[in-house]
N, CA, C and O atoms as a GROMACS GRO file, in nm:
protein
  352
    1UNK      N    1  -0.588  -2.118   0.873
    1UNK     CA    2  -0.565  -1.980   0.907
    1UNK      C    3  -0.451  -1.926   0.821
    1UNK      O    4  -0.350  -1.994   0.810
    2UNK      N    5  -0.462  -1.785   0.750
    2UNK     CA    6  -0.358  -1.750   0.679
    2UNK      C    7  -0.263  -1.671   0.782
    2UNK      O    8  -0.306  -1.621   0.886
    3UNK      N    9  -0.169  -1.668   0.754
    3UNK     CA   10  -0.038  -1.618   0.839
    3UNK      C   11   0.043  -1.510   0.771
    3UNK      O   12   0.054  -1.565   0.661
    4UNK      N   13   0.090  -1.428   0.762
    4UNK     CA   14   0.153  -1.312   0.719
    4UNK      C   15   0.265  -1.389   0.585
    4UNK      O   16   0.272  -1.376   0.463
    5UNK      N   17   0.345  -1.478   0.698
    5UNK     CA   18   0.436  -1.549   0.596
    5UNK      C   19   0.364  -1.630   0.512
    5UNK      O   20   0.427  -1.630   0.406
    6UNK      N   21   0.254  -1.709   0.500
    6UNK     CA   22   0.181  -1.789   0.394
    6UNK      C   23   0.184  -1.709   0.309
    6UNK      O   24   0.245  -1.745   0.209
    7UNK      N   25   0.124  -1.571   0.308
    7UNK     CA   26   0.055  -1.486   0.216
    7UNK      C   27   0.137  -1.439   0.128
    7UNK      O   28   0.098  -1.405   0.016
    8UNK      N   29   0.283  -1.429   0.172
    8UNK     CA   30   0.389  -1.435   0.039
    8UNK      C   31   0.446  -1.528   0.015
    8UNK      O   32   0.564  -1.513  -0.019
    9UNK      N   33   0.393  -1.656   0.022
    9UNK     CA   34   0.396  -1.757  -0.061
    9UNK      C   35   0.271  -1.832  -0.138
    9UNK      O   36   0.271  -1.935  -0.206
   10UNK      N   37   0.190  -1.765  -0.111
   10UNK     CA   38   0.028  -1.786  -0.237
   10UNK      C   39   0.067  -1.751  -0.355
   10UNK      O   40   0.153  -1.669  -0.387
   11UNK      N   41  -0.004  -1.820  -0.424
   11UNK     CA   42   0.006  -1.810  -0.589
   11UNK      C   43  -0.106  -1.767  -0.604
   11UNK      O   44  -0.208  -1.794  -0.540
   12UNK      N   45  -0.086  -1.676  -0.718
   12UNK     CA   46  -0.142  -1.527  -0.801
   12UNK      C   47  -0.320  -1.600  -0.765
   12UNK      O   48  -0.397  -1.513  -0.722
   13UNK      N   49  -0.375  -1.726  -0.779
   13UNK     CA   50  -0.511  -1.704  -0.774
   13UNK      C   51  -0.547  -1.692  -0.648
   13UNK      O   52  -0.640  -1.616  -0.620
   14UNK      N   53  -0.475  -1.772  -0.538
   14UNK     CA   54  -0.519  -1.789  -0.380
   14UNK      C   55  -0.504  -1.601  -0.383
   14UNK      O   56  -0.610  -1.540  -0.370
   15UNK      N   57  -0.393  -1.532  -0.399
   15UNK     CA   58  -0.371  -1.422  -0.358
   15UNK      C   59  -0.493  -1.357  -0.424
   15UNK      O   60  -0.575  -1.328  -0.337
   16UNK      N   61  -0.524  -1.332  -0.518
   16UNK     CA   62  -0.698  -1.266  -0.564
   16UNK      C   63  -0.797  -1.293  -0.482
   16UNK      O   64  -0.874  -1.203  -0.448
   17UNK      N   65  -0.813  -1.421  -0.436
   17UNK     CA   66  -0.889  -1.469  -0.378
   17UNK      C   67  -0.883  -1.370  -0.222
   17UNK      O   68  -0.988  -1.313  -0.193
   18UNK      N   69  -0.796  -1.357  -0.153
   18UNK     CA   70  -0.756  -1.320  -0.055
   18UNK      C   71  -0.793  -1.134  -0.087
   18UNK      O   72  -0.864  -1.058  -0.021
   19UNK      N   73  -0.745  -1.118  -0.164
   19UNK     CA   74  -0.793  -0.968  -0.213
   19UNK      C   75  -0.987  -0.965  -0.192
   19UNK      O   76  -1.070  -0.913  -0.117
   20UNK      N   77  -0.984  -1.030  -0.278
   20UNK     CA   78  -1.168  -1.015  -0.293
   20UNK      C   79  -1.228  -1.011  -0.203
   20UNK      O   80  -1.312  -0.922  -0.201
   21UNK      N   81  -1.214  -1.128  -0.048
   21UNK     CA   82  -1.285  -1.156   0.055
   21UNK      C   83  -1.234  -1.058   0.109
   21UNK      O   84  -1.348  -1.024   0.141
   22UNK      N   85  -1.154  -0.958   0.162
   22UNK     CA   86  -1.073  -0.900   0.294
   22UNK      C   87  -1.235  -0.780   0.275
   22UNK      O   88  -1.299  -0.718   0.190
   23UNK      N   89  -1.231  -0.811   0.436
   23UNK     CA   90  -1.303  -0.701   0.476
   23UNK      C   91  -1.279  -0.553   0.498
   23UNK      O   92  -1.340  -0.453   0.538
   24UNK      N   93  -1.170  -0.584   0.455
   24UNK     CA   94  -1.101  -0.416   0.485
   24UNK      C   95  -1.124  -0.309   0.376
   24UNK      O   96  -1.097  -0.331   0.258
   25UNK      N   97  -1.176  -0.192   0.420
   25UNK     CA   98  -1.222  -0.104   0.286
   25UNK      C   99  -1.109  -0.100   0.176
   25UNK      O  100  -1.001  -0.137   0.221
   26UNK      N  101  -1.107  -0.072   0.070
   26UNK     CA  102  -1.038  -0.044  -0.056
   26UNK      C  103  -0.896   0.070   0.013
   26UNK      O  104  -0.905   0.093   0.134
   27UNK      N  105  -0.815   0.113  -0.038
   27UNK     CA  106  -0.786   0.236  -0.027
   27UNK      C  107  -0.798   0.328  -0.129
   27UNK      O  108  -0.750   0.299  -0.239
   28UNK      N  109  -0.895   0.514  -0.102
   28UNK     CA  110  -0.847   0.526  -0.219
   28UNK      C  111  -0.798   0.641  -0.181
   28UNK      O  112  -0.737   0.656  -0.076
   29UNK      N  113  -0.831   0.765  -0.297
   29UNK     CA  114  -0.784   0.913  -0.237
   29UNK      C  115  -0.850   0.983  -0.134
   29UNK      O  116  -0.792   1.072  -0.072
   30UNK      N  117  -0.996   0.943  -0.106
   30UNK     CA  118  -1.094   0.991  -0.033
   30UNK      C  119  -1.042   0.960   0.138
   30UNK      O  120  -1.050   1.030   0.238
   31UNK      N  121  -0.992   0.828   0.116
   31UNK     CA  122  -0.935   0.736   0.243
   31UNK      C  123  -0.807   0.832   0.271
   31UNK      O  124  -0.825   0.900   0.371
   32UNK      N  125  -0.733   0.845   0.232
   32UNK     CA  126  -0.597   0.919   0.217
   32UNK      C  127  -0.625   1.074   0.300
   32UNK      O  128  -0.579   1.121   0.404
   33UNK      N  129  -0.711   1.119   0.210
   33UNK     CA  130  -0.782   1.244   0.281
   33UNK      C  131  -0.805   1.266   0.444
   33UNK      O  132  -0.768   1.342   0.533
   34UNK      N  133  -0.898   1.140   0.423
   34UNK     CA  134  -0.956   1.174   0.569
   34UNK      C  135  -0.862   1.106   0.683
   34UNK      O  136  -0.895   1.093   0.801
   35UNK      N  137  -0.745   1.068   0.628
   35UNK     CA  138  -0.618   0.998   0.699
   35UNK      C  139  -0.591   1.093   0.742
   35UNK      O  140  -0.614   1.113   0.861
   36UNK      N  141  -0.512   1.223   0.639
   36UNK     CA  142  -0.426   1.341   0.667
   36UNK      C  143  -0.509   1.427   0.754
   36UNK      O  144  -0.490   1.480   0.863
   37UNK      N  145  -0.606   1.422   0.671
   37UNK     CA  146  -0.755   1.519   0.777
   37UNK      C  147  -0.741   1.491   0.961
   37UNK      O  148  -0.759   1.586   1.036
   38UNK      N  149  -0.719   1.398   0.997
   38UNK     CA  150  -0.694   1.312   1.122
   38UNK      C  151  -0.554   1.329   1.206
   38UNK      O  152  -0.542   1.303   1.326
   39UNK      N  153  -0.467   1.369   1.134
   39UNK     CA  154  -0.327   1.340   1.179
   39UNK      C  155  -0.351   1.515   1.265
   39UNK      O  156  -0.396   1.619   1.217
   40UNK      N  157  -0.302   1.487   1.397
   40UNK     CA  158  -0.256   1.606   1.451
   40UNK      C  159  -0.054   1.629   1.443
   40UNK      O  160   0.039   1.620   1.524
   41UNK      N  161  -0.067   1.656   1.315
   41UNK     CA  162   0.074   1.686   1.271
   41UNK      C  163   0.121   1.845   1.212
   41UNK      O  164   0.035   1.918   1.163
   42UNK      N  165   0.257   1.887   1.223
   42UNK     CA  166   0.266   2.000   1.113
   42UNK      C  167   0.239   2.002   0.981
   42UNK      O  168   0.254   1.910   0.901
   43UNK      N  169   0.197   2.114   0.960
   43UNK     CA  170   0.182   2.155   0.772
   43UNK      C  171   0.285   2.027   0.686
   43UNK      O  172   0.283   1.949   0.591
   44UNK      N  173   0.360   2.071   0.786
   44UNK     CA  174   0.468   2.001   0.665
   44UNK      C  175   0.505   1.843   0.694
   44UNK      O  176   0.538   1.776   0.596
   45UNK      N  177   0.503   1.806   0.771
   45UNK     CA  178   0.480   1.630   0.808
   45UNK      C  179   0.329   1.594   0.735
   45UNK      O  180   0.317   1.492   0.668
   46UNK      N  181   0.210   1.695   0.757
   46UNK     CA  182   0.090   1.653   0.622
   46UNK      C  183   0.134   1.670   0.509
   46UNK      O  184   0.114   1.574   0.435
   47UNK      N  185   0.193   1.764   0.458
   47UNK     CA  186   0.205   1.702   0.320
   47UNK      C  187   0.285   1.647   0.258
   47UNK      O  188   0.292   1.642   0.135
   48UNK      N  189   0.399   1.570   0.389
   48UNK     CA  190   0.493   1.443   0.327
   48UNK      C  191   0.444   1.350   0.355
   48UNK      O  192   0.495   1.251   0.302
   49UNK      N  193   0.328   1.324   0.447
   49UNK     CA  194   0.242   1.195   0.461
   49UNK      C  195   0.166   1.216   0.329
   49UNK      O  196   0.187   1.109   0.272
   50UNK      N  197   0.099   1.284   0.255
   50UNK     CA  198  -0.005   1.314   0.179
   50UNK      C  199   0.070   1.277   0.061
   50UNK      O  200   0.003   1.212  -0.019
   51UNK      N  201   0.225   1.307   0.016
   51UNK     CA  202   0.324   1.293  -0.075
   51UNK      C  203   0.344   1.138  -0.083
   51UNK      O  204   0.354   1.092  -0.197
   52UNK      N  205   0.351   1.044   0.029
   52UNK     CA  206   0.395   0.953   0.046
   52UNK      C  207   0.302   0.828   0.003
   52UNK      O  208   0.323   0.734  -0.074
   53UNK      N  209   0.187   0.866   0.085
   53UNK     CA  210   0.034   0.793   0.060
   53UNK      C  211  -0.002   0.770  -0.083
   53UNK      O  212  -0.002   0.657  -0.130
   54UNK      N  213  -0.040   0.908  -0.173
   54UNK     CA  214  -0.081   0.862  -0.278
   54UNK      C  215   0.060   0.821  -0.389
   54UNK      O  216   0.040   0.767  -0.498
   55UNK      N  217   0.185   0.854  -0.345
   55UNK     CA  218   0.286   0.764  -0.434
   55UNK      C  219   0.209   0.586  -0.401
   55UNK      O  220   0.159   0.503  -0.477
   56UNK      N  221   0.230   0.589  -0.262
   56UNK     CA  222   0.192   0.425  -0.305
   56UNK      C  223   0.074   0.410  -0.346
   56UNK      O  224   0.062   0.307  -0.412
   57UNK      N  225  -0.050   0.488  -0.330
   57UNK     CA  226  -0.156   0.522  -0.423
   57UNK      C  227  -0.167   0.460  -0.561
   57UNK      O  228  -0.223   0.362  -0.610
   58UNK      N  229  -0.112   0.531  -0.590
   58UNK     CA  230   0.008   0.492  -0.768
   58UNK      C  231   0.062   0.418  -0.762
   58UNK      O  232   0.071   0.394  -0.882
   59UNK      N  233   0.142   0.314  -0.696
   59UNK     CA  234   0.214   0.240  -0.702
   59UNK      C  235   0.091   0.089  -0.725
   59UNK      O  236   0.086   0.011  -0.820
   60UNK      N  237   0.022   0.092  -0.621
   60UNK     CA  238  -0.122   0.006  -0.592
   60UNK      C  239  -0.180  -0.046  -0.763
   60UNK      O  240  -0.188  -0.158  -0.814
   61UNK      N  241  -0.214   0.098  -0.817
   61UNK     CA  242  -0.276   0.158  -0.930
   61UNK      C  243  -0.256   0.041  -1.039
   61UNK      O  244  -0.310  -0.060  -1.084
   62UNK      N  245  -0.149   0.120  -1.049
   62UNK     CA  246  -0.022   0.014  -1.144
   62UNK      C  247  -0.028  -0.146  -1.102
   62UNK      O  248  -0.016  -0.236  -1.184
   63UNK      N  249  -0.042  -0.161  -0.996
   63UNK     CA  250  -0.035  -0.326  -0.967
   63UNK      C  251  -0.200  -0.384  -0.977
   63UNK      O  252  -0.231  -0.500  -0.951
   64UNK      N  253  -0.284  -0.291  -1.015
   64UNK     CA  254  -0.413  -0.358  -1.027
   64UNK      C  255  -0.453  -0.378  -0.864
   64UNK      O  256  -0.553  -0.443  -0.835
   65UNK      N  257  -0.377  -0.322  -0.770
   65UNK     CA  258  -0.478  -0.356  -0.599
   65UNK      C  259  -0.577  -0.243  -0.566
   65UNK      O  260  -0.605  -0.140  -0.628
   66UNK      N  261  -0.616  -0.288  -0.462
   66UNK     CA  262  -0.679  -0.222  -0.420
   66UNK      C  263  -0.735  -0.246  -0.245
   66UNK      O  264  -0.819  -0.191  -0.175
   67UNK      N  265  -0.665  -0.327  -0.232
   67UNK     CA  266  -0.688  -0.341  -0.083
   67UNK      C  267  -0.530  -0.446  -0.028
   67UNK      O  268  -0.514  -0.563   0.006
   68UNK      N  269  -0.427  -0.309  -0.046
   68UNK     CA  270  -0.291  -0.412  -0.014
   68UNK      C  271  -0.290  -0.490   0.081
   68UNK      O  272  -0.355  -0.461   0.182
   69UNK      N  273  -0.234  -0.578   0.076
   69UNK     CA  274  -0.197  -0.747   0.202
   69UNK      C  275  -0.018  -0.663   0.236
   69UNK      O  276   0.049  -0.576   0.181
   70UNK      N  277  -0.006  -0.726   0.321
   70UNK     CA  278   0.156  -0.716   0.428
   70UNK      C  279   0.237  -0.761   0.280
   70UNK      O  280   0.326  -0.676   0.266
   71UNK      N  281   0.242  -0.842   0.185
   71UNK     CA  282   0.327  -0.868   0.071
   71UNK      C  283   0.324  -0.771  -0.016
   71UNK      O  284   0.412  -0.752  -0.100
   72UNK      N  285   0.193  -0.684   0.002
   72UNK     CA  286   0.206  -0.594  -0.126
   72UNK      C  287   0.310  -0.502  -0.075
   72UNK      O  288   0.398  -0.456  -0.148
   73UNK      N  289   0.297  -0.474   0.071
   73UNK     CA  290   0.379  -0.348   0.111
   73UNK      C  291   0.506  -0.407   0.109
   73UNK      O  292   0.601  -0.340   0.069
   74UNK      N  293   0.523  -0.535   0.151
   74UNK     CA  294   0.679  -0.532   0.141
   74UNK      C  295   0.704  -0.527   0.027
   74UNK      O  296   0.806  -0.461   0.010
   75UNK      N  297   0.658  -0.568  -0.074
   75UNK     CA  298   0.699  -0.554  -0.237
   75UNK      C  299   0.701  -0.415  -0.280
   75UNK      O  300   0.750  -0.390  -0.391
   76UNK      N  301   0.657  -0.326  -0.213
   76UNK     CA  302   0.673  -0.217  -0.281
   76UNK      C  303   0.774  -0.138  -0.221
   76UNK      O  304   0.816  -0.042  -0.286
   77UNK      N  305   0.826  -0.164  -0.090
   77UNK     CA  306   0.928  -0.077  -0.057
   77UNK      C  307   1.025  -0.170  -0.063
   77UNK      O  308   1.128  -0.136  -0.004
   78UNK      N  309   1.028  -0.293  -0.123
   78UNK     CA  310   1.163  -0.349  -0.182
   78UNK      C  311   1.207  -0.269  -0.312
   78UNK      O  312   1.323  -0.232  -0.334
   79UNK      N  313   1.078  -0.244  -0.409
   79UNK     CA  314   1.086  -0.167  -0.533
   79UNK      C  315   1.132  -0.056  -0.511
   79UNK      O  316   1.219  -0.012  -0.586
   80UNK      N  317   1.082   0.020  -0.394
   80UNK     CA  318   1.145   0.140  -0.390
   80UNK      C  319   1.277   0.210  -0.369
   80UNK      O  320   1.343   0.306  -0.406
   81UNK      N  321   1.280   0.074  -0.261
   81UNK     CA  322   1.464   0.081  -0.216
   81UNK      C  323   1.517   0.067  -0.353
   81UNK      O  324   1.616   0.138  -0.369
   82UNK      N  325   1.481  -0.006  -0.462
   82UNK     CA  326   1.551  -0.045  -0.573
   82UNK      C  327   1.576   0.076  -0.645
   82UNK      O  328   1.681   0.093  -0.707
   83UNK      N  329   1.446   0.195  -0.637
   83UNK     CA  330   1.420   0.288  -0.753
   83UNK      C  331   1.530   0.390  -0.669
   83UNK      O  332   1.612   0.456  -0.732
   84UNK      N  333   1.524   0.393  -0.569
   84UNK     CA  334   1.608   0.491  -0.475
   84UNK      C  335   1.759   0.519  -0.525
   84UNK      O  336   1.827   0.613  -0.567
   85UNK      N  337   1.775   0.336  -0.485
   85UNK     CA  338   1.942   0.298  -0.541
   85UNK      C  339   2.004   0.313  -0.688
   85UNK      O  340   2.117   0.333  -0.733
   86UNK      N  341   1.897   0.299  -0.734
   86UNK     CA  342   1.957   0.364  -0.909
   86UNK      C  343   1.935   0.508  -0.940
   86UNK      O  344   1.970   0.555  -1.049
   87UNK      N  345   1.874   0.585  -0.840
   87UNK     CA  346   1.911   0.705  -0.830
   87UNK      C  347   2.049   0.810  -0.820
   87UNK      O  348   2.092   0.907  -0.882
   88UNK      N  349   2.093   0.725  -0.695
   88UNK     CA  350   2.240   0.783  -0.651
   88UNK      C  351   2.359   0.719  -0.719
   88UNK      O  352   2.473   0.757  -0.692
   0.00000   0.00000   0.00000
């Protein structure tokens, strides 16, 4: 059984592997859509969810995914905290 913590410790082929089989749809912009489409939120909480989504959208892009695991997300808001901090 894979475990959250295994999965950021797989190496690059187990982790493909794990990509390929997941039953979980892809994400793309269409998915994103019908996310925001769904949210009973203000104008403006949709389009900082909508702002937020396809950044990691792009972020995904760039990493070649397409159906992130719990490691991709923590890897990317480690990156981000990073991109944040060399901001200020």
């Amino acid at each position: 059984m894979t475990t959250a913590l295994s999965l950021l410790e797989l190496p690059a082929a187990s982790r493909e592997h794990e990509q390929i089989v997941s039953k979980e749809p892809a994400i793309d912009e269409a998915m994103i859509k019908k996310f925001i489409a769904y949210l009973d939120v203000s104008r403006g909480t949709m389009i900082n969810y909508e702002y937020g989504l396809k950044t990691f959208l792009l972020w995904m892009k760039l990493k070649g995914l397409t159906r992130p695991l719990r490691c991709d997300i923590l890897r990317y808001k480690k990156e981000l905290k990073e991109y944040i901090s060399h901001q200020h």
